[in-house]
C-alpha positions in Angstrom: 124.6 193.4 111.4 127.5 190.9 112.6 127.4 187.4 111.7 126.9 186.9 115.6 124.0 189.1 115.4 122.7 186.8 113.1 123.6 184.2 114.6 121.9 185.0 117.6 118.5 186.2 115.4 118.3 183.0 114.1 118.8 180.9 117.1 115.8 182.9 118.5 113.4 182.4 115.4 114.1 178.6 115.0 113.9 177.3 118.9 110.7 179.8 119.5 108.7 180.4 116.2 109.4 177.2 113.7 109.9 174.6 116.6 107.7 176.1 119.4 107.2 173.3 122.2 109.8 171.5 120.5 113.3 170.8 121.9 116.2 171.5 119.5 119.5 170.0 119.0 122.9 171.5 118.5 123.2 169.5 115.8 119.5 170.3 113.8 120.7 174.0 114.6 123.8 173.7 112.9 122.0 172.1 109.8 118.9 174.3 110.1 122.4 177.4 109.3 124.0 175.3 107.0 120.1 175.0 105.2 118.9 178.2 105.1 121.9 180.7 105.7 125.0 179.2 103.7 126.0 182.9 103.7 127.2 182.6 107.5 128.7 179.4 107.3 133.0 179.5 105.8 135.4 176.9 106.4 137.9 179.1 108.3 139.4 177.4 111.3 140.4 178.7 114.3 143.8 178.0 115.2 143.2 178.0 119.2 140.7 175.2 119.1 140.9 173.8 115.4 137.3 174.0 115.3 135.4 175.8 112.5 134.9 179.6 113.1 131.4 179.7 112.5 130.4 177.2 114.6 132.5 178.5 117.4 130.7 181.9 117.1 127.1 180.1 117.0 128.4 178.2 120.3 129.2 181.3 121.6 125.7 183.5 121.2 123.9 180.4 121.8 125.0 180.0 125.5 125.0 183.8 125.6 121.1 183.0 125.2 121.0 180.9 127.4 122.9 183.1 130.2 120.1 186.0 129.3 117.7 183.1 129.9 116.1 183.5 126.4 116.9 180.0 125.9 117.0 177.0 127.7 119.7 174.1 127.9 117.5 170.9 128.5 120.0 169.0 130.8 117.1 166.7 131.0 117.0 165.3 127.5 120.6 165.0 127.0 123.6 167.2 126.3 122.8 169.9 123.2 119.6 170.0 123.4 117.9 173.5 123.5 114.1 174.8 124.1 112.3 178.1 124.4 
């Protein structure tokens, strides 16, 4: 499995089993990675953008998530915040 694919796993499991009814942060997601799967998390940069790789690719299958409609953006709490 890819480090997206797990990305995108995990995404799934924290916003709809830990947290169900619960709105999520970009931020508490990136800590909730960092916490319990330092194995996908490296300190490679991507030159493009400067940001850090792995965050880039959890950006990236998160909003794939929510284009699928597995996950919603709530727009109504505030920017980065994510539901089930």
């Amino acid at each position: 499995m890819t480090r997206r694919q797990e990305f995108a796993r995990f995404i799934s499991h924290v916003i709809r089993d830990e947290r169900a009814g619960y709105a999520v942060s970009i931020s508490d997601l990136y800590a909730a990675v960092e916490r319990e799967h330092s194995e996908l998390v490296d300190d490679e940069v991507e030159t493009s953008t400067g940001a850090l790789r792995w965050k880039h690719e959890f950006r990236w299958e998160l909003e794939t998530l929510v284009v699928r409609g597995d996950i919603k953006r709530r727009k109504d709490l505030g920017r980065g915040i994510y539901s089930a």
